[in-house]
RORODREN-51041 format. One record per residue (C-alpha): residue in three letters; z, x, y. Coordinates in steps of 0.2 Angstrom, whole numbers, plus 5000, padded with zeros to 4 digits. Example, Ala and Ser with C-alpha at 12.3 -4.5 7.8 and 13.67 -1.06 7.14 Angstrom:
ALA503950624978 SER503650684995 
% end
This chain:
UNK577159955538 UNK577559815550 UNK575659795553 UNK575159795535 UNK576459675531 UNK575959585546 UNK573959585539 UNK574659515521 UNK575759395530 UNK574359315538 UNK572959345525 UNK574159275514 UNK574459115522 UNK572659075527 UNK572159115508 UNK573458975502 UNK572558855517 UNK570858865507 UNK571458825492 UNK572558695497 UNK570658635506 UNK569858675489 UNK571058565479 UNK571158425492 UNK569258445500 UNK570058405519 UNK569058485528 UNK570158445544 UNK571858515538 UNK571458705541 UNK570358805553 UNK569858955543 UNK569559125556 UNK568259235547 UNK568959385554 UNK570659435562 UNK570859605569 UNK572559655573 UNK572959835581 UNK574259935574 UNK574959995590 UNK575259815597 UNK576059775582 UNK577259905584 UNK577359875603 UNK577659675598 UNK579059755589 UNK579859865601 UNK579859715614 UNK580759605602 UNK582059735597 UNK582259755617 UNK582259585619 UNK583959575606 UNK584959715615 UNK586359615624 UNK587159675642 UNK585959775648 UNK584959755665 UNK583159725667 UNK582759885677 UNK583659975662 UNK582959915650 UNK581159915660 UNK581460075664 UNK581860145646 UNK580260045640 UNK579060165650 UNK580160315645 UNK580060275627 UNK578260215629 UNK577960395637 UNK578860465621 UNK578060375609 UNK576560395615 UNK576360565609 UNK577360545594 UNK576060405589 UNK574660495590 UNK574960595575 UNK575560445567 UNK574060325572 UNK572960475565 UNK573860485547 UNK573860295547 UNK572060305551 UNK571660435539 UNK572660345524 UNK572060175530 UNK570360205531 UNK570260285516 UNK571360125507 UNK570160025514 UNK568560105512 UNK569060075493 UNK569559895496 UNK568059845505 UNK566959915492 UNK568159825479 UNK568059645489 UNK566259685498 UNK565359615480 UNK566359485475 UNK566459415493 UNK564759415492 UNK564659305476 UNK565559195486 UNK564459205500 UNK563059135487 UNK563858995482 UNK564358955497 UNK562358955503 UNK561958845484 UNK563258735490 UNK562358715508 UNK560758675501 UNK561458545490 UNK561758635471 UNK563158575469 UNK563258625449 UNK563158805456 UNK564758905450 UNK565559085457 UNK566059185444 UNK567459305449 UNK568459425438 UNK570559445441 UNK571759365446 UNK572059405465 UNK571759305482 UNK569959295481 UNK569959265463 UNK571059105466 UNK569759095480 UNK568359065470 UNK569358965456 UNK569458845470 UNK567958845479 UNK567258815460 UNK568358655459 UNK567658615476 UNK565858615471 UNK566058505457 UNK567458385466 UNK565858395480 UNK564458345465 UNK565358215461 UNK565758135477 UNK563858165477 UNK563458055462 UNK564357915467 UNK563657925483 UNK561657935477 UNK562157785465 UNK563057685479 UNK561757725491 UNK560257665477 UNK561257515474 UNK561357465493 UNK559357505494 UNK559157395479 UNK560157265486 UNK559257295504 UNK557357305496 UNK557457135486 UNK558557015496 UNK557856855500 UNK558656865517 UNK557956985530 UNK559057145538 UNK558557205556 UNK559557285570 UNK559157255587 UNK559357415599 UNK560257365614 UNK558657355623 UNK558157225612 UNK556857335600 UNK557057325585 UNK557657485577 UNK557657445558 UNK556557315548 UNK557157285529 UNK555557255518 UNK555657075515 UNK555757055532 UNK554257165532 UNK553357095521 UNK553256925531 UNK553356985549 UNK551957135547 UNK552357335543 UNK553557435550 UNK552257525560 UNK552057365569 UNK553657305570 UNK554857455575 UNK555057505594 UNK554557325596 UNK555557205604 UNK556157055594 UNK555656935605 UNK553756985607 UNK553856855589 UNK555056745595 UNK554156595599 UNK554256565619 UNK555056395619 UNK556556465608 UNK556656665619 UNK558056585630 UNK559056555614 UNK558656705606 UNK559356795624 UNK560656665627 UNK561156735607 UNK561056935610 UNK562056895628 UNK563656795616 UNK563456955602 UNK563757085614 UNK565357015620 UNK566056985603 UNK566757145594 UNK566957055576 UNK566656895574 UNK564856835570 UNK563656745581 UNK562256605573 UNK560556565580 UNK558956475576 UNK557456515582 UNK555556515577 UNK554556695571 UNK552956725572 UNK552356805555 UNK550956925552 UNK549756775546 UNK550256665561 UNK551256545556 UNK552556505564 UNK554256495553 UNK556156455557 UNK557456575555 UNK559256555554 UNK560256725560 UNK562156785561 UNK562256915572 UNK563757065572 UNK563957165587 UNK563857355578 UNK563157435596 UNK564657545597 UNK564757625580 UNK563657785580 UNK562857775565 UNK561957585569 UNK562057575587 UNK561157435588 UNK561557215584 UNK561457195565 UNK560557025563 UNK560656925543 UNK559356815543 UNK558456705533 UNK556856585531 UNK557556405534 UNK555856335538 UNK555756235519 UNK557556175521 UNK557356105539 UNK555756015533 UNK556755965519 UNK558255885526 UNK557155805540 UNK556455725524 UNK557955685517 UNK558455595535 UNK556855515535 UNK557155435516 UNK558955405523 UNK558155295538 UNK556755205528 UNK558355145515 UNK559455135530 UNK557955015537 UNK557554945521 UNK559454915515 UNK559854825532 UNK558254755539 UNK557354705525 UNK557654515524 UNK558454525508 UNK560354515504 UNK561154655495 UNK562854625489 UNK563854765479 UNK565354695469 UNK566454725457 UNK566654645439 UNK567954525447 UNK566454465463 UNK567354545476 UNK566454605489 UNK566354785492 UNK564554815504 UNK563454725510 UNK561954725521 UNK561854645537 UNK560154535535 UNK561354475518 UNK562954445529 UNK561854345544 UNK560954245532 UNK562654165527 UNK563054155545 UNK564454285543 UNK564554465548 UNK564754615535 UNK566454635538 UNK566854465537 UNK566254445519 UNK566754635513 UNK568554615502 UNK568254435500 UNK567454345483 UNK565754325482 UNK565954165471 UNK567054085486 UNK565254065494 UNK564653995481 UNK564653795477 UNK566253735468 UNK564753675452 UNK564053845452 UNK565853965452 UNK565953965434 UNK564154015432 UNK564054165443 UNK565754225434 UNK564954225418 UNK563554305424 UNK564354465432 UNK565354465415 UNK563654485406 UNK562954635419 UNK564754715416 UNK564554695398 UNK562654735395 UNK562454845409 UNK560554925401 UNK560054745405 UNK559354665421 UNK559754495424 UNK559154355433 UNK559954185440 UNK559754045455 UNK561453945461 UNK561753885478 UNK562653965490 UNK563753875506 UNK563553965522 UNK564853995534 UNK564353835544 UNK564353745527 UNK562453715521 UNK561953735506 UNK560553865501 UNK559753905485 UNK559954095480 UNK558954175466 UNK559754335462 UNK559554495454 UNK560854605446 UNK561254755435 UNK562754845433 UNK562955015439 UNK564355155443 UNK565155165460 UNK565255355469 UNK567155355459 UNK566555315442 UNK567155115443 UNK565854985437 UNK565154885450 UNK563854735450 UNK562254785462 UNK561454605467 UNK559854565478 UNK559854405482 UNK558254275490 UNK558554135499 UNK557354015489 UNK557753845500 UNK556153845507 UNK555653875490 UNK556653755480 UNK555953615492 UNK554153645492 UNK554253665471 UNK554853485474 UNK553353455482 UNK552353505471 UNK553453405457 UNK553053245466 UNK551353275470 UNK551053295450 UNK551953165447 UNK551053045458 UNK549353125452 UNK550053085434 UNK550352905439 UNK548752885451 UNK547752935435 UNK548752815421 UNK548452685436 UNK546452695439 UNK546052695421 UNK547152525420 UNK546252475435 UNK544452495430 UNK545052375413 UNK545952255425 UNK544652255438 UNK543352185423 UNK544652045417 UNK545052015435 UNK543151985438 UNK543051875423 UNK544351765429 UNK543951725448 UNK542151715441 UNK542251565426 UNK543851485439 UNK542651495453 UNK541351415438 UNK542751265434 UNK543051215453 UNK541251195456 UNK540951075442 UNK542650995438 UNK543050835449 UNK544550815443 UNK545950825455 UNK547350915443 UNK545951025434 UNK545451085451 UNK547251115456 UNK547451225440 UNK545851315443 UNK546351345461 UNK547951435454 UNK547151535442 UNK546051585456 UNK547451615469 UNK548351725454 UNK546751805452 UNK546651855471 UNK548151935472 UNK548052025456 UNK546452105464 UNK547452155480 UNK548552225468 UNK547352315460 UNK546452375473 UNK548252435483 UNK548252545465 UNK546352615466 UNK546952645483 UNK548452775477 UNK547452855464 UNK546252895474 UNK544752795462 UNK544252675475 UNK542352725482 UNK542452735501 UNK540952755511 UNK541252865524 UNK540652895543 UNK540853005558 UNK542352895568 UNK543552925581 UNK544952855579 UNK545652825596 UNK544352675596 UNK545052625579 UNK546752605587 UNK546052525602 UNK545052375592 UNK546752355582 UNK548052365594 UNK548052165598 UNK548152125578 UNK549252255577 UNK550452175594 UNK550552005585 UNK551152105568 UNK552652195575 UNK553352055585 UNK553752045603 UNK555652125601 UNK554752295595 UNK553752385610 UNK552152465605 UNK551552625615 UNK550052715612 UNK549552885616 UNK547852915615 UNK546953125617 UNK545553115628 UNK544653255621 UNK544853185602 UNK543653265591 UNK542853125576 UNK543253135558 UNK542453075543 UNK543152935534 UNK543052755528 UNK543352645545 UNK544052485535 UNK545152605524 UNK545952705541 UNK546452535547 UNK547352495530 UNK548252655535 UNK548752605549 UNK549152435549 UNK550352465532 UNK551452605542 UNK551352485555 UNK552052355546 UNK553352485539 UNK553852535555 UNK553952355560 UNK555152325543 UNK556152475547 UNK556752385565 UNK557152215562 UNK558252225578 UNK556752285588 UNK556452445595 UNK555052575600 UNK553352605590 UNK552152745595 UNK550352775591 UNK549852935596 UNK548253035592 UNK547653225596 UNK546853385591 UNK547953515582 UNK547353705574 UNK548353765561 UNK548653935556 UNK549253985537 UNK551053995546 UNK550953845548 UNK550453765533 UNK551253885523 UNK553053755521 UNK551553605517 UNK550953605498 UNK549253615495 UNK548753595514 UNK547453715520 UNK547353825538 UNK545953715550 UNK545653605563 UNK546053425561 UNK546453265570 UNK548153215569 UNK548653025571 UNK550653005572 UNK551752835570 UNK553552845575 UNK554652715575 UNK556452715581 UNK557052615567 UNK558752635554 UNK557552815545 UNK557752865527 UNK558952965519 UNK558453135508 UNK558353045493 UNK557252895497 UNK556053035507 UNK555753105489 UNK555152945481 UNK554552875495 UNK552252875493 UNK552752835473 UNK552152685468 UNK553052525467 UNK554652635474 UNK555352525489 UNK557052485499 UNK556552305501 UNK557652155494 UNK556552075480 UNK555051965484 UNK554752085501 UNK553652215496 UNK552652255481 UNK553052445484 UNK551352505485 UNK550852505504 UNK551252685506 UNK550752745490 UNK548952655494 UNK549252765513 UNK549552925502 UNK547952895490 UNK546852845506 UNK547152985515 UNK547153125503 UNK545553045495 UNK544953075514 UNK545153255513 UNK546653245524 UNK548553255523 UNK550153145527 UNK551753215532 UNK553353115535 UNK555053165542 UNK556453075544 UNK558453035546 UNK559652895546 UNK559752815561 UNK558652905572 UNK556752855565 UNK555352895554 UNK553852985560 UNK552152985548 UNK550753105555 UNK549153095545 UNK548053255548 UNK546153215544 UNK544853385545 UNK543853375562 UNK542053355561 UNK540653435573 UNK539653285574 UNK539953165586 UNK540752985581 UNK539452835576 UNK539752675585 UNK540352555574 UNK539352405569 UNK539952235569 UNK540352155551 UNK538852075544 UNK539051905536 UNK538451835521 UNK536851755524 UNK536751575521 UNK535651575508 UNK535751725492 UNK534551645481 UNK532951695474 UNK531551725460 UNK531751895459 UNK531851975440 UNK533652055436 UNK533852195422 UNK535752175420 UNK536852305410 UNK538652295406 UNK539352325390 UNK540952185394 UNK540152045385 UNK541151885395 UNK540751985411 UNK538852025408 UNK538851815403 UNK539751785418 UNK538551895430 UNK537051815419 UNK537651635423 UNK537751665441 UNK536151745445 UNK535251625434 UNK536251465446 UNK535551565459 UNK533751555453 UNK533651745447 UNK532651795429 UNK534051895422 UNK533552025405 UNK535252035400 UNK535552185391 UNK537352275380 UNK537252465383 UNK535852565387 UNK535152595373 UNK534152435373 UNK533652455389 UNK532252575387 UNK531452425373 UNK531952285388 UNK530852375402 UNK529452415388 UNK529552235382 UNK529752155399 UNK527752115403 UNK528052075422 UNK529152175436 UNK530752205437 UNK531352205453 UNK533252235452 UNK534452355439 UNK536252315441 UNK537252405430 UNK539052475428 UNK539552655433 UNK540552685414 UNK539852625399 UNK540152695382 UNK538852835376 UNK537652845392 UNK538252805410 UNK537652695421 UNK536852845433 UNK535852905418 UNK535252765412 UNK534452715432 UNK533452875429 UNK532852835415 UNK532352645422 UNK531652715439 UNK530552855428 UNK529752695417 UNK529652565433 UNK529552645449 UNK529952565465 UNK531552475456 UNK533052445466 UNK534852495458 UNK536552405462 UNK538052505454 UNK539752405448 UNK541252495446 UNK543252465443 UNK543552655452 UNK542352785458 UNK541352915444 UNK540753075450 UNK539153015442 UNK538752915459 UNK540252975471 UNK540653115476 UNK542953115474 UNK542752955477 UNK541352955492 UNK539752845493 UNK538352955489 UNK536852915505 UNK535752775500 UNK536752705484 UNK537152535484 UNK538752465476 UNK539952345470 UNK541852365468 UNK542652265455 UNK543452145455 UNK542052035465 UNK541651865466 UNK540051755462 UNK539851735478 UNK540051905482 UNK538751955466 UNK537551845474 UNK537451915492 UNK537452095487 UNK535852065477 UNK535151975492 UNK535652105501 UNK534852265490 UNK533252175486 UNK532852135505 UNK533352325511 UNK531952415513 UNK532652555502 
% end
């Protein structure tokens, strides 16, 4: 009974352990023996020794000794024991094992469903003993196993769906360095798995970034945790070459990776992106502090809150200088009020843009003209601020000044020739019939008069022709000149001028290219900025004449108005005399503007300097301050040819009569009776004749030649160039003599003598009429 007690015991307890496995599926709690044979006769034996192991007081050998003799004993009386037990046991347990043999073997079938994986499979077994509870359990272990199961198929398609359509790429790096797992995007970029796995890594690894890559695997291995970045460049399967950015986690020691888990992603887009971004950062870092602009940020009250460092140097501070201070304190105390209203109107209309010009005082306290541009914006904390480029328009301001007084002048030189050519014919009238009365009156007080109203008469012309002069309507007659031998013949006129307390020096270029102009109308030039220069030292001082060759580029005409890039000859007058202040440089080629005390000056020597030289095709430039001097440079355009020798003045010849017939035609009536009078004292036929529409009868009329048509430039209806066409067409070989009060582009061209035309500025003289007829009907032209 002890050994079947012993076999229940046991049976008993290791059935309990497998349902407590069945219920808790720990499958490391209890090792289940399949079979457990346990001899009868060593149970007994097991007993005996323990109840011999109680007894108390007796000896070793005894007891030893009693052992064998009850073993000897028992021996014998076992054995007809073991065989009853053997007989009644066998036979229990034949019926057992047929009894347990079947549903033992259901178990048995689920157990091999469950293997396989059908999980669903369920034991059916009837009663209520051990292996009943047996398979109760093992049937709430199936289905606790199915659905572990589920969850684990759904986790497990969720991490594939997560795996198969990240953007990033999955790998894992053996520790050799091949790569032991590809995950399909990275696949689909690097090339198949066939391809790629077995591989190692840095086969794709571009070579100049392989020590990185090594230099990476080298830090991930000795980190057990933490991850490990790296960039580096991949070689995809259409051969271009990308940038990856990878973390790295050191998973070599876990059995189921074995290997470096790399997380990477494509970073190629981004890299070119942000070098963009740094690029667009530098070209408005450039253009914010290079570009020569100033850009001031301020808020609604001016204060200065950035600005660029081309803005700050232009104000001759530096940016932190000006940043917390008000941007109206730089400018003039005039315009404060002004720019104030304007940022009040950006804060108030802030859609609008608005545009402005003040002045501005820089640091070392000049004044310069700003136009400026502003709009209202938000700063990077929400507060309105007032965003202003700003242009230094100085440069700017001045040459718009200019350009003012050039207009103006042009305004005054074109009201001042058309009084001219009208003054010029009175003018002529007058010195004409005064000339008349002192030739025929005798008496002493009537001659007196008429020598007064010819004096008058004299200086009314100079007047008058300093006005033609300015306006640029005189007719000058060109020719190829250098001007070095101009100075030289009127350097002794020009010593006895200035006075001995004044030293004259004169520089003249050795190499001096000609120019083309009027030789009588240079030396007006410079005698009257002679005579200025002299005026401007009356306590003496230095004068210089200097002359040479200059080239200028459009940089250098670019602060000149209306002065063109080319190669002239410069002629420059300095003086070292009391200068001219800013003002009086502004006015100072106007007519009939001058410093002088009354009854010096008429005002109209460099305005007649200013008309010369411009109708010359050149330009005149003057710089000057008070107490250090005047310069004037007059630049004339260069010529190829080379100069003419001047010829010596030719003198009225001593007789200008003659019998020659005179067509003349002027449409002033006193002046044309005048001209008529003259020529006839001087034996001259004369046809007189209005306008020119009673020409064409006079030359049909007229039966013998006509030698000589004189005849003015402007007449009402046709002009006097039309109508010597129309004369030379009906009498060929006729000479022509043109009078004028200013120049017409009917004969001149701006002003210039066309080649082979012969004329006669007004106002002239009798005598002067008479030997320029002389003169025309002799030439041979």
């Amino acid at each position: 009974m002890a050994s079947l007690d012993s076999v229940r015991t046991m049976f008993s307890a290791q059935l309990d352990s497998l349902v407590a496995l069945g219920r808790t599926g720990d499958w490391t709690a209890v090792q289940l023996r399949s079979r457990s044979r346990i001899p009868l006769a060593d149970v007994l034996s097991d007993g005996l020794v323990r109840d011999i192991d109680g007894l108390v007081g007796i000896e070793k050998k005894e007891v030893l000794e009693s052992i064998r003799r009850a073993q000897v004993q028992a021996s014998w009386t076992l054995v007809g024991t073991d065989l009853l037990a053997i007989i009644i046991v066998g036979s229990l347990g034949l019926l057992v094992t047929m009894n347990i043999a079947g549903r033992l073997q259901q178990l048995d079938a689920g157990a091999r469903a469950l293997a396989r994986g059908e999980f669903q499979h369920q034991v059916v077994v009837a009663g209520n003993d051990e292996i009943a509870r047996l398979a109760r359990v093992f049937n709430e272990m199936a289905s606790h196993l199915f659905s572990l199961y589920e969850t684990l198929q759904e986790s497990e398609a969720h991490f594939r769906s997560l795996i198969e359509n990240a953007r990033d790429f999955i790998l894992i790096v053996a520790d050799d360095g091949t790569l032991q797992y590809v995950s399909p995007s990275a696949e689909r970029m690097m090339g198949s798995k066939s391809l790629l796995l077995g591989k190692h890594l840095v086969d794709f690894i571009d070579s100049e970034d392989a020590p990185a890559w090594r230099d990476f695997c080298a830090r991930v291995r000795q980190t057990a945790t933490a991850h490990t970045s790296v960039e580096f460049r991949v070689r995809y399967g259409d051969g271009s070459l990308r940038r990856w950015e990878a973390l790295g986690n050191n998973l070599l020691q876990e059995p189921a990776v074995s290997g470096i888990v790399l997380n990477a992603r494509d970073i190629t887009d981004r890299r070119r992106m942000e070098e963009d971004l740094r690029a667009s950062e530098e070209r408005y870092r450039v253009l914010y502090e290079d570009t020569p602009s100033m850009y001031f940020t301020v808020n609604p009250e001016g204060t200065v809150l950035s600005v660029n460092q081309f803005g700050a140097a232009q104000l001759g501070y530096s940016p932190s200088e000006l940043v917390g201070r008000s941007l109206l304190d730089l400018c003039c105390a005039e315009d404060k009020a002004v720019a104030q209203a304007h940022l009040n109107d950006c804060v108030t209309n802030p859609v609008r843009i608005f545009e402005w010009e003040l002045r501005k005082t820089r640091k070392d306290g000049t004044v310069r003209w700003s136009r400026e541009i502003a709009r209202a914006a938000q700063n990077t904390d929400g507060r309105p601020v007032v965003r202003v480029v700003c242009e230094d328009i100085t440069e700017v301001k001045r040459l718009e000044e200019q350009l003012r007084q050039s207009q103006k002048m042009e305004a005054i030189g074109t009201l001042s020739g058309g009084i001219a050519h009208d003054f010029n014919n009175l003018l002529t009238i007058i010195k004409g019939y005064s000339r008349l009365v002192l030739e025929g009156v005798q008496v002493e007080k009537l001659r007196r008069h008429a020598e007064c109203i010819d004096e008058a008469a004299d200086r009314a012309a100079a007047l008058t022709s300093q006005l033609l002069a300015f306006s640029r309507r005189q007719v000058l007659q060109p020719k190829n000149i250098n001007l070095n031998a101009l100075v030289t013949n009127l350097s002794k006129m020009l010593q006895r001028l200035i006075g001995e307390d004044v030293e004259m020096v004169t520089r003249n270029a050795p190499d001096l290219g000609a120019v083309k102009a009027d030789p009588s109308q240079i030396e007006q030039v410079i005698m009257n900025l002679v005579v200025n220069a002299r005026d401007a030292m009356p306590k003496g001082g230095k004068l210089c004449i200097e002359t040479g060759n200059v080239d200028l580029d459009e940089v250098e005409v670019r602060d000149r108005v209306g002065m063109l890039p080319g190669r002239y000859v410069v002629l420059t007058i300095s003086d070292t005399g009391m200068g001219m202040s800013q003002e009086t440089l502004a006015h100072v080629f106007e007519p009939f503007f001058t410093t002088k005390e009354m009854g010096r000056g008429t005002g109209l020597g460099l305005s007649m300097v200013y008309g010369i030289v411009k109708q010359s095709g050149g330009y005149i430039w003057v710089y000057s301050e008070l107490e250090h001097g005047t310069t004037f440079k007059v630049y004339l355009p260069r010529v190829e040819e080379p100069a003419e020798t001047l010829p010596l003045r030719r003198h009225a010849e001593a007789s200008t009569k003659g019998t020659e017939t005179i067509l003349l035609v002027e449409d002033n009536e006193q002046l044309r009776e005048l001209a008529q009078i003259a020529l006839a004292t001087n034996g001259y036929q004369v046809l007189a004749a209005e306008r020119a529409e009673s020409v064409t009868s006079v030359c049909e009329q007229h039966p013998g030649p006509i030698h000589l048509l004189i005849t003015d430039v402007v007449m009402p209806g046709i002009g006097g160039y039309e109508l010597a066409a129309l004369v030379v067409a009906r009498r060929p070989g006729i000479k022509v003599l043109y009078m004028s009060g200013y120049s017409n582009d009917a004969i001149v061209n701006h002003g210039v003598l066309a080649a082979g035309t012969f004329f006669l500025q007004k106002p002239f003289t009798l005598a002067a009429l008479a030997t320029k007829v002389r003169e025309v009907l002799d030439s041979n032209r």
